[in-house]
N, C-alpha and C positions, 0 to 999 in steps of 0.2 A: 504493500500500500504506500509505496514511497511515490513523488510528488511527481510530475512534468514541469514544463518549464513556462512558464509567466508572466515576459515583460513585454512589452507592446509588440507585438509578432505572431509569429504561424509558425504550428509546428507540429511533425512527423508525427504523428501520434502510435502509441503502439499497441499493441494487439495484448498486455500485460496490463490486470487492472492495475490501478495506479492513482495518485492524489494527486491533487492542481493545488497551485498556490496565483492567487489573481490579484494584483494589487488595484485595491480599488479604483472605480472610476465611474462612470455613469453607463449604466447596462438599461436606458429605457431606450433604446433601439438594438435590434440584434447584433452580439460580439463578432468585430471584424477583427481585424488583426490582434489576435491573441495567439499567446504560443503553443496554445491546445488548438490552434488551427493546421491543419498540413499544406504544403505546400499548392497542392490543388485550390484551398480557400485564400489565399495569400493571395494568388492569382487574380482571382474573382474582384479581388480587394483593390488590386494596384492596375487595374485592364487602364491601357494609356500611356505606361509609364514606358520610356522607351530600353531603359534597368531598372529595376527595385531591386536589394535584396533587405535580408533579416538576418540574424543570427543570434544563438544568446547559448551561455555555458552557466549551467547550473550545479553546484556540490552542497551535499547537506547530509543529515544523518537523519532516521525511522527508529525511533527503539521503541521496541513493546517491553515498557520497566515494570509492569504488573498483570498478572492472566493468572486465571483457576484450571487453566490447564497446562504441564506440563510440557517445558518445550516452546512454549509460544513466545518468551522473555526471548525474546531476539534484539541485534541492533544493527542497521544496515546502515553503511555509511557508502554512498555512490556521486554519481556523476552524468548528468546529460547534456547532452551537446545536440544542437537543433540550428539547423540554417534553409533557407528559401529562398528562392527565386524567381524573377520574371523577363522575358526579356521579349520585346518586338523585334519580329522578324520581316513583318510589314503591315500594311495601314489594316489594321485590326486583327492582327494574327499575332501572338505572342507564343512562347514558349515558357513552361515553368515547370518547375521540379524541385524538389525536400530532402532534405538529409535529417536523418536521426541517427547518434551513438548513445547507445546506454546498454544498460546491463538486459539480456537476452533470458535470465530464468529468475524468477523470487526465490527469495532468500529462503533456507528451509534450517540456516544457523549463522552465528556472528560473523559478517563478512565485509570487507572492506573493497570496492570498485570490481563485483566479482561478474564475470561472465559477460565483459562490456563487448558488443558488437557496434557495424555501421552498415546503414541500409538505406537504399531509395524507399520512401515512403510514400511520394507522387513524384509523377514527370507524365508530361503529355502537353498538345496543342490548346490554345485557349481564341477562341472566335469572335467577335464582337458586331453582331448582325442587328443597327433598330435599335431596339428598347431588351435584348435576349444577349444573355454570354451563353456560350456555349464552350464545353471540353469533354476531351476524350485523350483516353491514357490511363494512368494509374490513378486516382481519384479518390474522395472522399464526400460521398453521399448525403444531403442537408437531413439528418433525423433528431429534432432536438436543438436544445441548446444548455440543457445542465450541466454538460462535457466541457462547459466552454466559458460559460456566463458567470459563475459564482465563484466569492471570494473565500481565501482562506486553502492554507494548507492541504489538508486532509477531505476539502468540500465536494470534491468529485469522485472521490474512491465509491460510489455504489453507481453515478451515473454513468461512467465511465463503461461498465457493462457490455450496455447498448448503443455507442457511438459508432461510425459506420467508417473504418476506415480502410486501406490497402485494397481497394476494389478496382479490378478492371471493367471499363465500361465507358460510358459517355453519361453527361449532364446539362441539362439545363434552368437556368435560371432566369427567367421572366419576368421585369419591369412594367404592371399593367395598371399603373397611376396612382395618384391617393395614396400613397406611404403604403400598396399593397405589390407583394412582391412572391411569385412560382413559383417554387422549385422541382426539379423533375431527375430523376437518375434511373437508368438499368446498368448492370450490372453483373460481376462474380467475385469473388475471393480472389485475388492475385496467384495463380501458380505460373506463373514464368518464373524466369533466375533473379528475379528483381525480390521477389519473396525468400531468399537466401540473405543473412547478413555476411560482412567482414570483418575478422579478427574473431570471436566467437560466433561460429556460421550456427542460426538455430535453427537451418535446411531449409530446405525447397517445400514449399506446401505442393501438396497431392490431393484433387480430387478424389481421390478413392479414399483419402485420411476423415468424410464428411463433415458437418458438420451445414444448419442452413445458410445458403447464399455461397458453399462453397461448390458447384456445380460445373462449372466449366463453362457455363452457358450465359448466355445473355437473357433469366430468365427470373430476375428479382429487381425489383424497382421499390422507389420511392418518390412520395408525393408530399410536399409541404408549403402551404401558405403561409406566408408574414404580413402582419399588419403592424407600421406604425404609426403613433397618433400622437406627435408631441412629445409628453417627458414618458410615454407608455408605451412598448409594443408587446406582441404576440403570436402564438403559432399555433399552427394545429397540422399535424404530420402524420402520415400512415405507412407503412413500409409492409412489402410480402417479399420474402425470402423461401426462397423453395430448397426443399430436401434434400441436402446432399445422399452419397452412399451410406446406407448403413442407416441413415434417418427413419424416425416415426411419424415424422408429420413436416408439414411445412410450417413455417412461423409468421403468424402476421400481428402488425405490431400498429399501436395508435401512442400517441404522446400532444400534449399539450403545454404551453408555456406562458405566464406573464413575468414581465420585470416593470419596474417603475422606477425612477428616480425624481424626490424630492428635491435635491438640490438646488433648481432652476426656483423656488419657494422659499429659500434660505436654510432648508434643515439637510445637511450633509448625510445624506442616508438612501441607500438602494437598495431596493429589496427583487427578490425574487423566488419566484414559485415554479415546478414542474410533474407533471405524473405523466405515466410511461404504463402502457396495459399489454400484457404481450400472452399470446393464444401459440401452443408449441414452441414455446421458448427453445431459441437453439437448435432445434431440429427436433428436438424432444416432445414427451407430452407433458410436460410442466405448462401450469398457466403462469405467469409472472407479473407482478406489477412494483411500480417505483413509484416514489415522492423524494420530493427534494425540497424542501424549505431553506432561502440563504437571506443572511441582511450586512451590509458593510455601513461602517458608520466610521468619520471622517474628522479626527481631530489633530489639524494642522495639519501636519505631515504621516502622523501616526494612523492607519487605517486599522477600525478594530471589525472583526467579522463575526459570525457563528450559522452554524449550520447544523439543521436537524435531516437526516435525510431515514428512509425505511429499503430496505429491500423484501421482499416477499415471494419466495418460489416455492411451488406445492412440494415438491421434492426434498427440498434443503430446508423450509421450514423461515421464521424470519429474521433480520438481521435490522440493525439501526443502529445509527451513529449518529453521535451530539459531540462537535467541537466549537472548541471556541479560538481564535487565532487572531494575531498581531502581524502588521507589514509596515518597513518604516523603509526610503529611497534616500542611500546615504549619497547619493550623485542622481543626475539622470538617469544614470546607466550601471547601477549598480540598486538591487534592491537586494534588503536582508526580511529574516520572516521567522517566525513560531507560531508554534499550534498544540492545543492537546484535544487528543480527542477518547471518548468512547464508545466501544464497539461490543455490541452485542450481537454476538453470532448465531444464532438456535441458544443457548444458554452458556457459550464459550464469550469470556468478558476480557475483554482487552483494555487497557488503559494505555494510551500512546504520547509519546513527544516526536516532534518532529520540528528540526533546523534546516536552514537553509541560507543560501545567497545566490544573489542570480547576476550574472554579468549579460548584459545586450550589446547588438553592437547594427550598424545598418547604414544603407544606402541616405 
């Protein structure tokens, strides 16, 4: 449950649940360059530019200092490294692609920078047709925004889940007026060599390995509307993922989202909400649902957060987690951060701390 990376950016996201740290800022329109974005949304972000990149190095420590179970008293101390780009290669045609290095397996004992690899997370063409971006490549598929929007350490470790990333496919995204905004993807799971890392390689994905959406095919999509209205916006998303091998069902998935920011009112405070309803979870027959409850709150430079979020899978039974987390920017370009949180797993209770600092750097 160690963090990603945070500072104004996009980034590789990875297939390993994991926690965000977000230094606050005004989330009432949907999160663009964040570094829980991948290179594919980075794109989206910078269409025009004739280079953009991002980049940002992140090291910090995970310790679970207290649990009723055996073994779980772990401390991981790692490192990610996250960069993007975009580049026009002519009048609305750009090129973009992600890099991610970090650690390729969780921690299962005290370990310090262990099993770090490096991998394309996207690359592919990016189109600009009208009021439509359109790409196709390695990709990341609009479902949600809890992965991405909320502040604090530890605040995305349950959303994270269900975020759509490393997909081969195309996308588009449709500008249709009024702060209301389409999104559209089909797609599959990455198994080209681009789904291999370097330095600790964690292999080649295999369709025959299943799992939903991992298919080979172009035969799972995603659908999401955004409304924004001012200091508010909003979503409502549906996604179907079909069966890989070995699967019991296909999975189709609905999620909904508000943020808001006071701010613009004078009261330093952004809040956010998300549920997530998902029918064959995984490929499986689990039905599953998420909540994410988050609030950041803004004094001076010190941003203070907390996050109540649930997980609930018929199979594994349910899970929730309540942190509370600190972010303070000792430069532009350097943010530091803490957080503690509690994890209740089916009745396995974790007590966590979690450090950090995050270096950015950019175009």
């Amino acid at each position: 449950m160690k963090n990603n990376l945070t500072a104004a950016l996009v980034s590789g996201a990875s297939l390993l649940l994991s926690a965000n740290i977000v230094l606050a800022q005004d989330i009432s329109t949907p999160p663009t360059d964040r570094l829980d974005e991948t290179g594919s949304e980075f794109a989206r972000e910078e269409a025009g530019s004739a280079f953009s990149w991002e980049a940002a190095l992140e090291v910090g420590a995970d310790t679970v200092y207290s649990s009723n179970t055996a073994g779980n008293e772990i401390r991981d101390i790692y490192a990610i490294g996250e960069a993007a780009g975009v580049a026009a290669i002519g009048d609305n045609i750009s090129i973009f692609a992600g890099l991610t290095w970090e650690s390729m397996t969780d921690p299962t004992a005290d370990r310090s920078f262990g099993d770090m690899g490096l991998y394309i997370d996207s690359i592919g063409l990016q189109f600009e047709v009208a009021n439509a971006t359109f790409q196709i490549g390695k990709v990341a598929p609009s479902f949600g925004y809890a992965w991405d929007a909320v502040a604090g350490f530890y605040a995305t470790a349950l959303a994270e889940d269900y975020e759509l990333v490393e997909m081969l496919g195309g996308l588009a995204d449709v500008d249709i007026g009024n702060g209301n905004t389409l999104s559209f993807g089909i797609f599959f799971a990455d198994t080209s060599v681009l789904s291999e890392s370097a330095g600790f390689n964690r292999g080649r994905n295999n369709k025959n390995a299943g799992g939903a959406g991992n298919t080979g095919k172009l035969n799972n999509a995603t659908i999401q509307w955004t409304k924004e209205m001012g200091d508010t916006y909003f979503n409502i998303g549906a996604r179907h993922l079909s069966a890989g091998v070995g699967d019991v069902s296909d999975e189709t998935g609905f999620v909904a989202s508000i943020g808001h920011s006071f701010t613009p009112s004078g009261v330093p405070l952004d809040v956010f909400a998300e549920f997530a309803s998902f029918d064959g979870f995984g490929g499986t027959s689990d039905d599953a649902t998420y909540a994410t409850l988050n609030a950041a709150y803004a004094i001076g430079k010190v941003t203070l957060s907390g996050t109540y979020a649930v997980r609930d899978i018929s199979s594994a039974g349910k899970t929730t987690l309540a942190s509370l987390a600190v972010e303070y920017p000792l430069t532009d370009n350097i943010l530091i951060g803490a957080a503690y949180a509690h994890v209740d797993d089916a009745g396995i209770k974790d007590d966590r701390i979690g450090l950090n600092v995050i270096f950015s750097f950019g175009s």
